[in-house]
C-alpha positions in Angstrom: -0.2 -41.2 33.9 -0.2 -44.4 31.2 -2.2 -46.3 33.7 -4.7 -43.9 34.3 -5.0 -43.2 30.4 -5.1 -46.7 30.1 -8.0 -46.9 32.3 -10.1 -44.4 30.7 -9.5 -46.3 27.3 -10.7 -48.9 28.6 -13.8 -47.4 30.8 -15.1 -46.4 27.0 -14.0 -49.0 25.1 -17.4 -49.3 23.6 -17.9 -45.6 22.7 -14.1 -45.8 21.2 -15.3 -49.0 19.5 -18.4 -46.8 17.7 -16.3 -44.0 16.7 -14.4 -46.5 14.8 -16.3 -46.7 11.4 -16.9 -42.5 11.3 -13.2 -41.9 12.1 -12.0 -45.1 9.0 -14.6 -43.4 6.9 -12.8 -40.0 7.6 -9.4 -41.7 7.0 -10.3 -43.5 3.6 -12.2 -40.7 2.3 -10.6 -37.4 3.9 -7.2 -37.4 4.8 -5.6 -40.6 2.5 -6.7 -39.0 -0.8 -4.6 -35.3 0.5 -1.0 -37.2 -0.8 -2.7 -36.5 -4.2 -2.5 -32.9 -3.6 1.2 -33.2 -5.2 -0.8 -33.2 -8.3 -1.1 -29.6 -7.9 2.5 -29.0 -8.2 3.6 -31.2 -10.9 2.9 -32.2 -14.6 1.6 -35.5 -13.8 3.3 -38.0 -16.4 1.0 -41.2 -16.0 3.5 -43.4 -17.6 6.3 -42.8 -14.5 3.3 -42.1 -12.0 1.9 -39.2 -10.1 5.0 -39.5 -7.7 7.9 -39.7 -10.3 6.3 -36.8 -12.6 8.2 -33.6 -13.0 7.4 -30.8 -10.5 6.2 -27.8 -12.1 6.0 -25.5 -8.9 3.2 -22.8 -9.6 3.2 -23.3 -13.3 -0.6 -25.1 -12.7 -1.8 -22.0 -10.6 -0.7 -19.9 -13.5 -3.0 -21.3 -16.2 -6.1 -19.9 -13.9 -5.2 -16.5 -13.8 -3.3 -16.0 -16.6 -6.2 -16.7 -19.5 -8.8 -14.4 -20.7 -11.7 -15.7 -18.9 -9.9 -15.6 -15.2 -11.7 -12.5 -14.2 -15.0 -13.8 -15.5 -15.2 -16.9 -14.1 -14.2 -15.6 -10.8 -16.7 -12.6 -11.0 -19.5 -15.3 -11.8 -18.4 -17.5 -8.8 -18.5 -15.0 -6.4 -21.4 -13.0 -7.3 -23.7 -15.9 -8.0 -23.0 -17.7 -4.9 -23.2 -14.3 -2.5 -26.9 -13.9 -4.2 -27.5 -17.6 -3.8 -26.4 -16.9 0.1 -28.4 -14.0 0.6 -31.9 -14.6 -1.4 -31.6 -18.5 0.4 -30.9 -17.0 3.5 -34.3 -14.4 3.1 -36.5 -17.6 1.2 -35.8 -20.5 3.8 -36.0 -18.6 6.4 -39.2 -17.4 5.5 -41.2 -20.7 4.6 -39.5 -22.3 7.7 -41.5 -19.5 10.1 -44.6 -20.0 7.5 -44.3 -23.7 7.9 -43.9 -23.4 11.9 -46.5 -21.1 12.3 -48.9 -23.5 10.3 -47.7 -26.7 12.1 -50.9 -27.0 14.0 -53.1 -26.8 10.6 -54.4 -29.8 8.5 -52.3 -28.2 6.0 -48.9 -29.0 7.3 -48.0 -32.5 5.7 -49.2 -30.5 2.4 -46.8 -27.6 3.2 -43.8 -30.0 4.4 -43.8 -32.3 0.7 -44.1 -28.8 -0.8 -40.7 -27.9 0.5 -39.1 -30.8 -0.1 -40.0 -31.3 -3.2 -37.4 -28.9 -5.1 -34.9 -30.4 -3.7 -35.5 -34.1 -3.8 -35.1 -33.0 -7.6 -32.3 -33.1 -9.4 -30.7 -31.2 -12.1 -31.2 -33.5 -14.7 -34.4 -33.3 -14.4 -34.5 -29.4 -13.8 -32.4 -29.1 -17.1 -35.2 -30.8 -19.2 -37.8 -28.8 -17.0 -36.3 -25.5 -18.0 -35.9 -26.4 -21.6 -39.4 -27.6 -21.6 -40.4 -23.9 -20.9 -37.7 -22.0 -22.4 -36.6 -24.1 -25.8 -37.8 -22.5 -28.7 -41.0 -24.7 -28.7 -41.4 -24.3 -25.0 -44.1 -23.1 -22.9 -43.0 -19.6 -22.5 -42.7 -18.9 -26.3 -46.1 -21.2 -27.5 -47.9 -20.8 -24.7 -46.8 -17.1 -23.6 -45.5 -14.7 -25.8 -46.8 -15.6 -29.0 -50.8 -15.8 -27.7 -49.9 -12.1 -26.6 -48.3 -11.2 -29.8 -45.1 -10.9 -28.5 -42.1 -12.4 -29.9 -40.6 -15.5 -29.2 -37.3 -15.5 -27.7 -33.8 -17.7 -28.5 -33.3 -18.2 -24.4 -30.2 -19.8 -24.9 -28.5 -17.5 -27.3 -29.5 -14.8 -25.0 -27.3 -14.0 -22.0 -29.5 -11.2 -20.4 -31.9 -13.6 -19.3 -29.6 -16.2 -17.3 -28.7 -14.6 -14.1 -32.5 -14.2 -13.2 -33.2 -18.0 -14.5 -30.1 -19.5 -12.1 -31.1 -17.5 -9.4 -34.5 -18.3 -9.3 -33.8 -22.5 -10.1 -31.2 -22.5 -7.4 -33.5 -20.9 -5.1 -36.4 -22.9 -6.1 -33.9 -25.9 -5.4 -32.0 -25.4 -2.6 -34.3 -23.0 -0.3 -37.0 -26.0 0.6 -33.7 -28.3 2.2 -32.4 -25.2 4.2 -35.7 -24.1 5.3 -36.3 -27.8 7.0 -33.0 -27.4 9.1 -34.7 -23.8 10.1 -37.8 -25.6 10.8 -36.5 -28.5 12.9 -34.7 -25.8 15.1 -38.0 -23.6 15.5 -39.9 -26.7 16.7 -37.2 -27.2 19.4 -38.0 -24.1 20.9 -39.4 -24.4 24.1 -43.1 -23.5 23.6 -43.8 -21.6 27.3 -41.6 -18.9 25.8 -44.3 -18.1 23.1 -47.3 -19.0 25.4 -46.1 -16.0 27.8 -45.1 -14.1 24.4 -49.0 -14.2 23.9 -50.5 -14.2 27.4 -48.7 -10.5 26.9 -50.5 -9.5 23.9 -48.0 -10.2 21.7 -49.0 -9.9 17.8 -47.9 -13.1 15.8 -45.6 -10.5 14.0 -44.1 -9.6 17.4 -43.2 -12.8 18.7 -41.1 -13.6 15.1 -39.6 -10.1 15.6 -38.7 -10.6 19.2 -38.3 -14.3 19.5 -38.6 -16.8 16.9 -35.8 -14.3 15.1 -33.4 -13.7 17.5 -33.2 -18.0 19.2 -32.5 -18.8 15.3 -29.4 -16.8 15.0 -26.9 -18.9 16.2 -28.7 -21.6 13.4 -28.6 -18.5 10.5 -24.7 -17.3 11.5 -23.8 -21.4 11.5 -24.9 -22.1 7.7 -24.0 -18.7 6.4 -20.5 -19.1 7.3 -20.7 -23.1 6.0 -22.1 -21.2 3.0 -19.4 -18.3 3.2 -16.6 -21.5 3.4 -18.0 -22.4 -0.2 -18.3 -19.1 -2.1 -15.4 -20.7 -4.7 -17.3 -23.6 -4.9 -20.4 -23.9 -8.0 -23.0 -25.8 -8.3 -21.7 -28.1 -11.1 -25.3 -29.3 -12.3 -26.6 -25.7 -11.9 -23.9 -24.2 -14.2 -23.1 -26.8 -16.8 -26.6 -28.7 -17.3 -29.4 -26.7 -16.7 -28.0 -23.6 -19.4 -27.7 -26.7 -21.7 -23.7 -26.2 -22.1 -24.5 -23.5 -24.5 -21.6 -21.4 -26.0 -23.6 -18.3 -26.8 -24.3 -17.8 -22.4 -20.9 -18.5 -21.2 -20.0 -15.1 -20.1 -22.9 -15.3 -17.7 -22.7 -19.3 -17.0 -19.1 -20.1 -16.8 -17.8 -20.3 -13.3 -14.6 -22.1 -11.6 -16.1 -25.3 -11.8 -16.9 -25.9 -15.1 -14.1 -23.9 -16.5 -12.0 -26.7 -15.3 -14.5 -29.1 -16.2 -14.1 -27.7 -19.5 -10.7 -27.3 -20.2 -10.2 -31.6 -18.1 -12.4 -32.8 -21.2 -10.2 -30.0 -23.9 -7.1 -30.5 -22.8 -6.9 -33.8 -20.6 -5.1 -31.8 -17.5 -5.4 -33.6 -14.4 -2.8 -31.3 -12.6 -4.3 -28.3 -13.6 -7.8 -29.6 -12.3 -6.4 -30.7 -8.7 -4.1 -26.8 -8.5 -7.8 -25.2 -9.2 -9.7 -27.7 -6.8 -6.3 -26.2 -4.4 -7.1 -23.2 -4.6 -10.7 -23.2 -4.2 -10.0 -25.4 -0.4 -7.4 -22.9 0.6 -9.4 -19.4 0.0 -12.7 -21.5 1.5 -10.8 -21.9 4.3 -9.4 -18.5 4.2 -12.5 -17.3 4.2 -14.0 -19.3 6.9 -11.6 -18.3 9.4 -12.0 -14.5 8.6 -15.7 -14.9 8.8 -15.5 -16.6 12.4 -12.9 -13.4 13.4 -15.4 -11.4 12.3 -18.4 -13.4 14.6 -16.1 -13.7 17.4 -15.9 -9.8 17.4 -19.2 -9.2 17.5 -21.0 -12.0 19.3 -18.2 -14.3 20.8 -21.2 -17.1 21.8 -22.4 -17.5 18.3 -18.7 -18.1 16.6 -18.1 -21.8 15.5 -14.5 -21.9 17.5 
């Protein structure tokens, strides 16, 4: 049995020795930083060291739900990210099918850049380009509201406003980078499938409907759960930059992330930082699991594992 082992190890020595970078990046990068994961569970003491501070147990899990703003910050994080899920879901899929249907056109190089575009951009830069519109010398309240006679508008000491304005600069950010992944999986679809689609008659509406649709759903059902795996997760830039850290919007801005962010710079607690970055890896898993259960039930071919 060694020998034959043996043998194979050495009939792919070469694939073994390409592996090798991807699985010490994995090492360095993955798996040796987990030992910090004691962090979590102890009130880290940097003058004896992470491994010689006291434990605390579940004391660090504790400050999370036990303060004012745990239901908020959790409502945010959740809601936000299933509407980010959803509306990316609806936009990308629709400008990939746009972009594929157009691929043929003089127009598609055009189209492509036009996609890519918001997300090449950061959120630095969408910070400054949403308080160039909204500050209270920006282009909605100069150029807008007050040639109308309306009034202008304090955007950032007005809460109302923000769910609408993150929704619509995380889609405008995030949609053109998920859309190419559609796209790239459209334009491996074997073409005599739509040529027969329209030697039938079939409308342009039809063959999406019927086939362009139904040969992306193993694509959709893959990135949705990825997506699903990350609904604790924020967009740190989103959340903490573009509403320009203003106090007056936190009930509407504050999620996990820079909750913790907030209360690191505050307070200087490391543990408490690593037992919320805990929990937000063990319900993403958690809920990456359920979701594959859930696929597996319904169409076994499509689950990840």
């Amino acid at each position: 049995m060694k020998s034959k082992t043996r043998k194979k190890i050495l009939q792919y020595k070469y694939l073994y020795l390409m592996l090798l970078p991807g699985l010490l990046y994995l090492l360095i990068n993955n798996y040796i930083p987990m030992a910090g994961l004691v962090i979590a569970f102890k009130k880290v003491n940097f003058q004896t060291g992470i491994f010689k501070s006291p434990w605390c147990g579940f004391d660090n899990f504790k400050y999370l739900f036990h303060t004012k703003d745990a239901w908020i910050i959790t409502r945010n994080t959740i809601l936000y990210n299933l509407v980010f899920i959803a509306l990316a879901l609806v936009v990308s899929l629709a400008l990939a099918i746009f972009l594929s249907e157009i691929r043929n056109t003089k127009l598609r190089s055009f189209h492509q850049a036009c996609v890519l575009v918001p997300y090449i951009i950061s959120y630095v830069v969408v910070s400054y380009l949403v308080y160039a519109f909204l500050g209270s010398n920006g282009l909605v309240n100069k150029g807008i509201l007050l040639p109308a006679g309306g009034r202008t508008v304090n955007w950032y000491m007005e809460s109302k406003y923000w769910p609408f304005i993150l929704v619509f600069v995380n889609t405008w950010k995030n949609a053109g980078y998920a859309s190419v992944m559609y796209l790239a999986t459209i334009l491996g679809f074997d073409d005599s499938i739509f040529e027969a689609a329209t030697l039938d008659g079939a409308a342009p509406w039809q063959k999406i409907r019927y086939l362009t649709l139904p040969l992306l759903k193993p694509t959709v059902i893959t990135l949705t759960m990825l997506n699903i795996g990350r609904i604790f997760y924020s967009d740190f830039g989103l959340f903490y930059q573009v509403p320009q850290n203003s106090g007056a919007i936190l009930n509407v801005t504050n999620v996990l992330d820079t909750y913790v962010y907030r209360g690191l710079l505050e307070l200087g607690d490391v543990s408490m930082s690593s037992a919320a970055g805990l929990y937000q890896a063990v319900v993403g898993f958690a809920i990456i699991i359920a979701a594959n259960l859930i696929v597996r039930r319904v169409s076994p071919e499509d689950a990840i594992f």
